[in-house]
N, C-alpha and C positions, 0 to 999 in steps of 0.2 A: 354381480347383477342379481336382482330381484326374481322370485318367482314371476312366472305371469299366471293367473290364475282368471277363470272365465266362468261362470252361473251362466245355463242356459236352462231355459224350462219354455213351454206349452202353456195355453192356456185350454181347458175342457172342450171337448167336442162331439159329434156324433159319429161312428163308423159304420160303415155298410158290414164288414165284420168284423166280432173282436178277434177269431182267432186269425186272422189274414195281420191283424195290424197287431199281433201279438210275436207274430213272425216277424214284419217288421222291426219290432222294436228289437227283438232279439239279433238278428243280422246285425242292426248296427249301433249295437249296444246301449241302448236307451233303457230307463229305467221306466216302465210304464207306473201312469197313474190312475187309480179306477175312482171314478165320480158313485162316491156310495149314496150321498143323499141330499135331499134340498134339490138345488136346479142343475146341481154336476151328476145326480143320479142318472146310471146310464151311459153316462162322458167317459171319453177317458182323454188323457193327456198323458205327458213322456217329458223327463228330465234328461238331457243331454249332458250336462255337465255340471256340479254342484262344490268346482271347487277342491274336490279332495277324493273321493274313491269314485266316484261315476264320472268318466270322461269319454260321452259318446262321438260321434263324427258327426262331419260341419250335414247342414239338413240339406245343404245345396247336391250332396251325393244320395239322396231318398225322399226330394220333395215331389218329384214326379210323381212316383209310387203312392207316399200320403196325400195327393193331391184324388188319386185316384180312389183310394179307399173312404177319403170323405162323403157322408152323406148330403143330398143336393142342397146348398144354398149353407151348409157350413162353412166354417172359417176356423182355420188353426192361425193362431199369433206364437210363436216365438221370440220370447225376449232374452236379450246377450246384453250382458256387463262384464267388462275386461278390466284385468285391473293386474298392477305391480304387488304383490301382495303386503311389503313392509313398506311401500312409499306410494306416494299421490301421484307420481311423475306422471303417469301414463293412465288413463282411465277412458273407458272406449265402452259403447252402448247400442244396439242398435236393434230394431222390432221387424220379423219378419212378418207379413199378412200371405196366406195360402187360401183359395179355395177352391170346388172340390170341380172346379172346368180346370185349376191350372193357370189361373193367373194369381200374380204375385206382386207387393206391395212393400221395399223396404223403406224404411226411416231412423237414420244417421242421428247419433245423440250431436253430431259436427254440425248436422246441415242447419243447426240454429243460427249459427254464426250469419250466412246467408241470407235467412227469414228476416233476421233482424234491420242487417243492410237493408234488404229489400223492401220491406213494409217499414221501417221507421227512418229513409233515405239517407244512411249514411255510407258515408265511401270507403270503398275495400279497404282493408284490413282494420277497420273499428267492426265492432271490439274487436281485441288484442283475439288472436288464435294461441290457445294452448300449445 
C-alpha cells in the first residue's frame, strides 16, 4: 500500500496576538508563516502539513482557539490535498473558511460531482464518481 501523504497550509491573516498565536502554533505543531511584505506584511499563516517533516494536527482540534485570536472581520482559509503518494488511486481536497465570531465554511474537492448534477440536470451517478 501507498504512502498517504497530505499538504495542508493557511492562507495570511491578521491576529489580535502574535505571541498568543505563536503558542498556538507551537501546541499543535504548525509551522508558522510571518507575512514580511507587500499585502502579507504583518499576516501571519501556519503550514499544517507539507508532506514530509511538518505533520501538524487536523485544525478541527484548534479552530475554536484560531477563531478567537483572529482579528474582527478576518478569515483564515485552510487548504488540504490528499493524495497516495506513488499512485492516482486516491486524491482528496478540501478548503476550510474560519472567521474570527466562529463560523465555518468547508468545500469538498467531491461536492463537484453534485454541482454538476445539479446545475447541468443530470441524474445521479453521471459523471462517474472516482
Amino acid at each position: 500500500m501507498d504512502e498517504f501523504v497530505e499538504k495542508s497550509r493557511s492562507n495570511y491573516f491578521r491576529v489580535k496576538s502574535g505571541s498568543e498565536f505563536e503558542k498556538l502554533c507551537e501546541k499543535w505543531g504548525l509551522e508558522i508563516l510571518y507575512g514580511e511584505s507587500g499585502i502579507r506584511a504583518g499576516k501571519f499563516g501556519f503550514i499544517i502539513s507539507d508532506g514530509y517533516r511538518q505533520k501538524g494536527r487536523s485544525i478541527h482540534k484548534f479552530k475554536k482557539t484560531l477563531s478567537e485570536l483572529l482579528e474582527e472581520e478576518e478569515i483564515c482559509i485552510v487548504r488540504t490535498v490528499a493524495y497516495e503518494r506513488d499512485s492516482m488511486n486516491e486524491l482528496h481536497a478540501r478548503t476550510i473558511a474560519i472567521d474570527s465570531q466562529g463560523r465555518e465554511l468547508t468545500v469538498d474537492l467531491d461536492d463537484l460531482y453534485a454541482m454538476v448534477r445539479k446545475e447541468w440536470g443530470l441524474e445521479a451517478g453521471t459523471p462517474e464518481e472516482l
